[in-house]
VEXLOLUM-642326 format. One line per field, with one value per residue: residue number from 1; residue in one letter; chain; x, z, y of N, C-alpha, C in turn. Coordinates in steps of 0.05 Angstrom, whole numbers. Last residue first. Example, Ala and Ser with C-alpha at 12.3 -4.5 7.8 and 13.67 -1.06 7.14 Angstrom:
k: c(2 1) .
r: c(S A) .
c: c(A A) .
n_u: c(257 264) .
n_w: c(142 156) .
n_v: c(-45 -114) .
ca_u: c(273 246) .
ca_w: c(143 156) .
ca_v: c(-21 -90) .
c_u: c(258 264) .
c_w: c(157 156) .
c_v: c(1 -66) .
END
This chain:
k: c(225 224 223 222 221 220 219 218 217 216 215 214 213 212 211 210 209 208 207 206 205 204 203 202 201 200 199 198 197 196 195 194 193 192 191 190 189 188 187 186 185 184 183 182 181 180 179 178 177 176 175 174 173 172 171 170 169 168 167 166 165 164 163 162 161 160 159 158 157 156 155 154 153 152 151 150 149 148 147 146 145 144 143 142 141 140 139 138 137 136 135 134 133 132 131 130 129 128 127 126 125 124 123 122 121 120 119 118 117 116 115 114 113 112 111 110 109 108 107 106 105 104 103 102 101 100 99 98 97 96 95 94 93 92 91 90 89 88 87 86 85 84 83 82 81 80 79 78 77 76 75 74 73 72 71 70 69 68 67 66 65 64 63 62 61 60 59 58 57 56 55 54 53 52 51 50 49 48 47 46 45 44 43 42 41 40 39 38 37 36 35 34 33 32 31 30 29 28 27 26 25 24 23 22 21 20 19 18 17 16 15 14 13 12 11 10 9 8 7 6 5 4 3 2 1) .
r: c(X X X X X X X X X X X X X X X X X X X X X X X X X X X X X X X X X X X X X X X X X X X X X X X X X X X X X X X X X X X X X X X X X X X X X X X X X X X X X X X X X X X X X X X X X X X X X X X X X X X X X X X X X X X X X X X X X X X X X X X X X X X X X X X X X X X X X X X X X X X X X X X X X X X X X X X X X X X X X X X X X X X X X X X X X X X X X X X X X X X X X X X X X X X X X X X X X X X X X X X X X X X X X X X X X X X X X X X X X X X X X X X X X) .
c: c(A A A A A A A A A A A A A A A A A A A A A A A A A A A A A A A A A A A A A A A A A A A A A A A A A A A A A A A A A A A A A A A A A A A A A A A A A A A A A A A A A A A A A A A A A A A A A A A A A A A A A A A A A A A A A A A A A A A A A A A A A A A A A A A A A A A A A A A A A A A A A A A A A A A A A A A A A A A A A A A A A A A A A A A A A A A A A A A A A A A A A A A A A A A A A A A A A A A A A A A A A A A A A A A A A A A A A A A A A A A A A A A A A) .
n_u: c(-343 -312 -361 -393 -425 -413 -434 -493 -553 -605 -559 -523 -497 -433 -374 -316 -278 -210 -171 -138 -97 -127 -148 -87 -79 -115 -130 -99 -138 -181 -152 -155 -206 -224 -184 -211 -262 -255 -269 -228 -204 -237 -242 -211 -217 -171 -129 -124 -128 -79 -56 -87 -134 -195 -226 -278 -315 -315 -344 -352 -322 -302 -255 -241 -199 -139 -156 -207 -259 -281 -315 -349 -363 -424 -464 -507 -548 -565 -626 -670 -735 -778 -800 -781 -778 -747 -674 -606 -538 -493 -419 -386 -326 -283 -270 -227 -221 -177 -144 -144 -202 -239 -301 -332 -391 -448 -475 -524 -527 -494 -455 -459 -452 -425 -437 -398 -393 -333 -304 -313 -304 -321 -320 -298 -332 -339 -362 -340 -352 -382 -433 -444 -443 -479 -524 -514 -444 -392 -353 -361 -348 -325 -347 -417 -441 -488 -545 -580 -622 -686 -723 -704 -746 -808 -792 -735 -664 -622 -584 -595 -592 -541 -548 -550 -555 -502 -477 -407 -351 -310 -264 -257 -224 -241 -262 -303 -345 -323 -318 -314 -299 -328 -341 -397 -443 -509 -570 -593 -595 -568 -540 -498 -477 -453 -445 -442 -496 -504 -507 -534 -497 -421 -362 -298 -247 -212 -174 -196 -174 -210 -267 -261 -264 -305 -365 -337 -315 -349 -385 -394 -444 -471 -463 -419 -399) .
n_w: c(61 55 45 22 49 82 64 28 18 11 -12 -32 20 34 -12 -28 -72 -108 -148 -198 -240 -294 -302 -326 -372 -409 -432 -468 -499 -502 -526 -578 -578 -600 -640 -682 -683 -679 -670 -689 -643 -621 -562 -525 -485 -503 -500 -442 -423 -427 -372 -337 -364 -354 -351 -378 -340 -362 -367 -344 -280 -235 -259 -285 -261 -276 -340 -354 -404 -457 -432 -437 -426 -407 -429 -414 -435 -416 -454 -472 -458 -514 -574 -593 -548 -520 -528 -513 -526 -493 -488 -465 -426 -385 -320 -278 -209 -150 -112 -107 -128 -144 -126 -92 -104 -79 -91 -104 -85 -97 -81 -106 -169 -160 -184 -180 -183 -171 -137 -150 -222 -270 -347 -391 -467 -523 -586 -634 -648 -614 -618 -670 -654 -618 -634 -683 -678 -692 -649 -623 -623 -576 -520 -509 -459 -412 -403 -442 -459 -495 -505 -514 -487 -528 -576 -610 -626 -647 -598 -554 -485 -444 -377 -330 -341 -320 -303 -315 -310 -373 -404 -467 -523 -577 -629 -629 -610 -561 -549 -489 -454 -386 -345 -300 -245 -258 -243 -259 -293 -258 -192 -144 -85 -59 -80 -68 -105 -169 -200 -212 -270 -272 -273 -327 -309 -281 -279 -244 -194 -178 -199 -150 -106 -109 -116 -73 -71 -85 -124 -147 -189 -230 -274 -319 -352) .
n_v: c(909 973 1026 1047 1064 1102 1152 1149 1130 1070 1009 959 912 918 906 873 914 941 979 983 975 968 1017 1033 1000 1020 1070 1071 1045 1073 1117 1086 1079 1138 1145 1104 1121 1195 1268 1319 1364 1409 1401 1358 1312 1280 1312 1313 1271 1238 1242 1223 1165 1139 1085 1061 1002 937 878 817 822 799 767 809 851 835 839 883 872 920 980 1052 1113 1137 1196 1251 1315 1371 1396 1462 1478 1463 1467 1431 1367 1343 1360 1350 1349 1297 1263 1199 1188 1156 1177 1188 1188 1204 1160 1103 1075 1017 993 949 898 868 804 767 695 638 654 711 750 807 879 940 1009 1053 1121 1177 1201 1252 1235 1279 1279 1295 1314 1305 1249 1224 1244 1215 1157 1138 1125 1093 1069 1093 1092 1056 997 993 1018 1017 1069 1072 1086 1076 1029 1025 1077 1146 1189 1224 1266 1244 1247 1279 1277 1223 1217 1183 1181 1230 1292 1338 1399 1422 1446 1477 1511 1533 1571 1613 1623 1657 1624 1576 1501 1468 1411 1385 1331 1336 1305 1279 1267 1200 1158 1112 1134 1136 1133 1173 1243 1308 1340 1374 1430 1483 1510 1506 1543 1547 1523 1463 1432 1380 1395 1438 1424 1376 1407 1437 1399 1340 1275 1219 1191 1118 1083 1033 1010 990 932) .
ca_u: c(-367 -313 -336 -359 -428 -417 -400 -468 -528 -594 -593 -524 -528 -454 -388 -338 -272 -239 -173 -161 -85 -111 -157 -105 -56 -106 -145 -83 -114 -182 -172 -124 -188 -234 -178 -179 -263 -256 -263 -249 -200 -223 -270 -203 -233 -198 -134 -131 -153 -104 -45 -91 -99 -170 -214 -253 -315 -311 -336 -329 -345 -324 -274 -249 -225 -152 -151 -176 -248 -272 -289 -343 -347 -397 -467 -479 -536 -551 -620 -644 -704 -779 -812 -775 -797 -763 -696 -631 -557 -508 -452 -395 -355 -278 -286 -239 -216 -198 -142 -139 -158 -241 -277 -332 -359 -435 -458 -512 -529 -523 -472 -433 -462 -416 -454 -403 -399 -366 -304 -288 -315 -302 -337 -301 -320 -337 -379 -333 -340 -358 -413 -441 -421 -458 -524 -527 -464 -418 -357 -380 -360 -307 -321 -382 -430 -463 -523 -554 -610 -662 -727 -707 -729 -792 -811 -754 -692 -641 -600 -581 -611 -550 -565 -529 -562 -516 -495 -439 -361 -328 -268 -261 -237 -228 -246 -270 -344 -348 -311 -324 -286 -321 -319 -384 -425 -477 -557 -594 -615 -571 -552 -506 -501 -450 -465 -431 -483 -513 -495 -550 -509 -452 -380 -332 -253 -247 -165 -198 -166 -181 -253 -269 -248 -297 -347 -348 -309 -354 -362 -396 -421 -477 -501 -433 -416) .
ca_w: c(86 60 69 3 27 91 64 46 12 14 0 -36 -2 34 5 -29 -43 -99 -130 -193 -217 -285 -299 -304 -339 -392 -390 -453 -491 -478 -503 -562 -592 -578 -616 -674 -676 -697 -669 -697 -650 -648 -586 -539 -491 -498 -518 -454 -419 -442 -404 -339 -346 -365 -337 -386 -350 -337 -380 -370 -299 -225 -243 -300 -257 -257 -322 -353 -378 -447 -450 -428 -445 -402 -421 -417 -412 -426 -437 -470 -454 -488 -545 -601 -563 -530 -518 -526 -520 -524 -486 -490 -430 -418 -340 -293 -224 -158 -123 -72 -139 -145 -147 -106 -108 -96 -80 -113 -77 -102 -68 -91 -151 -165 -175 -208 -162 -185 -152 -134 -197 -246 -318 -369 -436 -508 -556 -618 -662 -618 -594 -664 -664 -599 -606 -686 -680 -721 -673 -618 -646 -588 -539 -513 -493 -416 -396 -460 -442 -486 -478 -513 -488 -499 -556 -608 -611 -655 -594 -577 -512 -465 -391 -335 -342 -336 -289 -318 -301 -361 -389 -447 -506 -551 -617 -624 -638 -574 -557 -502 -470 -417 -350 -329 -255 -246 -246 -236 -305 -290 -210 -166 -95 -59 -72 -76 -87 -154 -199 -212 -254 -288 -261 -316 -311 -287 -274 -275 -203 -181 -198 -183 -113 -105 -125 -77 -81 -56 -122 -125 -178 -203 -271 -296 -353) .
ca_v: c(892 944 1011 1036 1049 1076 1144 1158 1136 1097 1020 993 921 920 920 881 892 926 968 994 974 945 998 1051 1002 993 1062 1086 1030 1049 1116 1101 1058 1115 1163 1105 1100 1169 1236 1310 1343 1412 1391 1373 1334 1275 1300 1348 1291 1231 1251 1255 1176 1156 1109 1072 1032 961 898 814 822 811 749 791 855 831 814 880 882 897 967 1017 1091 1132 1168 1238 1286 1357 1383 1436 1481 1452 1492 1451 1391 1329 1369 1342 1365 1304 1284 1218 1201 1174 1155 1201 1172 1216 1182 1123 1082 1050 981 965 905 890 819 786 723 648 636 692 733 789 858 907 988 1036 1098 1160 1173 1247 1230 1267 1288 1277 1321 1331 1272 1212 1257 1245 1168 1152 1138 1121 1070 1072 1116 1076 1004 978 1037 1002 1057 1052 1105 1091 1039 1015 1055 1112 1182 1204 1257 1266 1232 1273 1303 1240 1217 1212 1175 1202 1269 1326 1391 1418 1433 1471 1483 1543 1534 1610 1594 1666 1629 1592 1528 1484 1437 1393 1355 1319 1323 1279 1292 1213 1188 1115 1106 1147 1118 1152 1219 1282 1345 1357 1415 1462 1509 1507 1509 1556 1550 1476 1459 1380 1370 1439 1449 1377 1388 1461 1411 1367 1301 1241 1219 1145 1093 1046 1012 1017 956) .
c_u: c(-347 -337 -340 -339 -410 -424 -395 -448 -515 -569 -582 -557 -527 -478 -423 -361 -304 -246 -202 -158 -112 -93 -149 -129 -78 -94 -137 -97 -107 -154 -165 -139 -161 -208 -204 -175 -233 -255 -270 -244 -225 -208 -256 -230 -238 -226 -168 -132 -140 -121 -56 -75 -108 -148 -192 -242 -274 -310 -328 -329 -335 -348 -306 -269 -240 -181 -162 -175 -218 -253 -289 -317 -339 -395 -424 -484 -515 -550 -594 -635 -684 -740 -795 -778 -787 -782 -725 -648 -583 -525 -465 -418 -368 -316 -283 -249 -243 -196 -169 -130 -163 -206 -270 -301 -361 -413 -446 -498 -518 -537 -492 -452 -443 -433 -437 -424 -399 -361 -334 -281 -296 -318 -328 -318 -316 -322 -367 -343 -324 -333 -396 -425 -425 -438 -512 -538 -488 -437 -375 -387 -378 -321 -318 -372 -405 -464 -487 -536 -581 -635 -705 -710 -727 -774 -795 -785 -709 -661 -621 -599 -593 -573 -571 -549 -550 -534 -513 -444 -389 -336 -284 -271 -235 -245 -231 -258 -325 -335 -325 -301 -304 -307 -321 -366 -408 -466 -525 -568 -618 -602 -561 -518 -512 -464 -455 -451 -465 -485 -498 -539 -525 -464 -404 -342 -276 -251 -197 -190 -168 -172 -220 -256 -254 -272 -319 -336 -328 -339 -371 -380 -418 -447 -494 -445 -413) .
c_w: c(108 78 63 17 15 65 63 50 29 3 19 -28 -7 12 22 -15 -38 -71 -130 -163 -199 -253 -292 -291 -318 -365 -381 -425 -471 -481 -488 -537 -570 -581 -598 -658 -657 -679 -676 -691 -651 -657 -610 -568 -515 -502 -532 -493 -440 -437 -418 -372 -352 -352 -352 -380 -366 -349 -355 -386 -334 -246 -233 -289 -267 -243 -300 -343 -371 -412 -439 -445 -425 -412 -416 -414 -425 -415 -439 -455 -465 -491 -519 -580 -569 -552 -536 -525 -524 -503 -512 -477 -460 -420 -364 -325 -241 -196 -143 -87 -106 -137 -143 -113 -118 -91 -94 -102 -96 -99 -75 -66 -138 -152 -181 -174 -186 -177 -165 -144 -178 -231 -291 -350 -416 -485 -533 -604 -651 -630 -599 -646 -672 -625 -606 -664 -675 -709 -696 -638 -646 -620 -565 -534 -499 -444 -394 -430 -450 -472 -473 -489 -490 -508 -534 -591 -607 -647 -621 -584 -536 -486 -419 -349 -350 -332 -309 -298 -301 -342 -366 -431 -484 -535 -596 -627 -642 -604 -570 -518 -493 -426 -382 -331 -273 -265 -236 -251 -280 -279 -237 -191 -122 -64 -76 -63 -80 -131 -174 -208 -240 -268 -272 -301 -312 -291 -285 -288 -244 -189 -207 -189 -143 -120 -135 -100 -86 -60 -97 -132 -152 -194 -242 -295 -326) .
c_v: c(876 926 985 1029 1032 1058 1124 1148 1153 1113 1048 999 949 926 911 895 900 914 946 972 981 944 976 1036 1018 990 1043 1073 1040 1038 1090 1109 1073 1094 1155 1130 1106 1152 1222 1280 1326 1390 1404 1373 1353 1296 1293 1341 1308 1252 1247 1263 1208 1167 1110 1094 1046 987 914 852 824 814 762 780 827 839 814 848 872 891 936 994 1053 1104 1156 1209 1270 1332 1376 1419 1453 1466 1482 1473 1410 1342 1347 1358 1357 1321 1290 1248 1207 1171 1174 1181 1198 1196 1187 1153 1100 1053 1018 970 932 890 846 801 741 675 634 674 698 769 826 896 963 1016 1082 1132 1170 1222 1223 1268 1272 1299 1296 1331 1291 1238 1249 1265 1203 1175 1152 1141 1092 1075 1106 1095 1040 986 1020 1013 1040 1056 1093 1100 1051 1036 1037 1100 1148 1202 1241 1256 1253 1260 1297 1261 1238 1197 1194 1184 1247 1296 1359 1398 1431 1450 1485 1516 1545 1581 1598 1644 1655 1614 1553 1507 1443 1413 1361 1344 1319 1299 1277 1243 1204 1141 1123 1122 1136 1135 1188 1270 1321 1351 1403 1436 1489 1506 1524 1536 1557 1514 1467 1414 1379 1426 1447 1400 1382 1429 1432 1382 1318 1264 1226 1162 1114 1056 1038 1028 970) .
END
């Protein structure tokens, strides 16, 4: 799973990396310490009613409530979906359809306990990394604005991650985005499925090493202890 990540890329870097034609508003500033229902930044393709697609950077809650939940937001925890049954189940398989996107990470954190201690690891590429994402629009009340939020794809874990944890997130290669996004390709289990395959190798060269207690945030976080 990924309880805890970082983007130190600003957004002007986002922008250029994901070629971003609209940024949204309200978009949160990098942070090295991003935890579940905190504002992160998510890559989407929109289409409006020309079918012109248009590629967006938003502002979303890490943590999707489907847009049928009504009043609070569940109490079990959505900001992790495992890829292996998403398109079934009644969280994810709507966004599964047409509402998925990327989630830019430098890199995430696992907890390895070592000695008895919980140690964080962090785990991350010497290039900008892009988690396969679901979104959904909510609101708790007919009267209440929209919300968006997002949750990110999880997968069995590669080899050389194993020892840290038996899941990891599903970074995506760049030849996989414009697939991924693409909201005129209706999705199925089998284009999750071709997802985490394609994240094997990409997950499998990830780096690690472990860090200091995550408390506060800033650069120093992801320096090697």
């Amino acid at each position: 799973m990924c309880g805890g990540y970082a983007l130190a890329e600003p957004t002007e870097v986002l922008e250029d990396v994901f070629n971003v034609e609209l940024v949204g508003e309200n978009l949160p500033a990098p942070s090295w310490n991003i935890r579940p229902t905190n504002q992160v930044p998510i890559v989407v393709d929109s289409q409006d009613e020309n079918g012109t697609i248009q590629r967006r950077l938003e502002s979303a809650r890490w943590s999707l409530i489907p847009s049928w939940v009504k009043g609070e937001p569940p109490k079990f925890s959505t900001f992790n979906a495992r890829s292996e049954d998403a398109a079934s189940k009644a969280s994810w398989r709507d966004a599964v359809k047409s509402k998925r996107c990327l989630v830019p990470a430098s890199g995430y954190y696992e907890w390895v306990v070592e000695d008895g201690v919980k140690v964080p690891h962090y785990i991350h590429d010497d290039k900008l990394i892009a988690f396969a994402g679901l979104y959904s629009w909510w609101r708790a009340q007919p009267e209440d604005p929209w919300m968006l939020t997002a949750t990110i794809l999880t997968m069995a874990t590669v080899e050389p991650l194993a020892y840290i944890h038996d899941r990891n997130p599903v970074p995506l290669p760049e030849g996989m985005w414009e697939q991924w996004l693409d909201p005129t390709v209706v999705g199925t289990q089998e284009l999750v499925d071709a997802a985490v395959a394609a994240a094997i190798p990409v997950a499998s060269a990830l780096q690690e090493h472990p860090v200091n207690p995550i408390r506060g945030n800033g650069p120093e976080l992801i320096l090697p202890r």
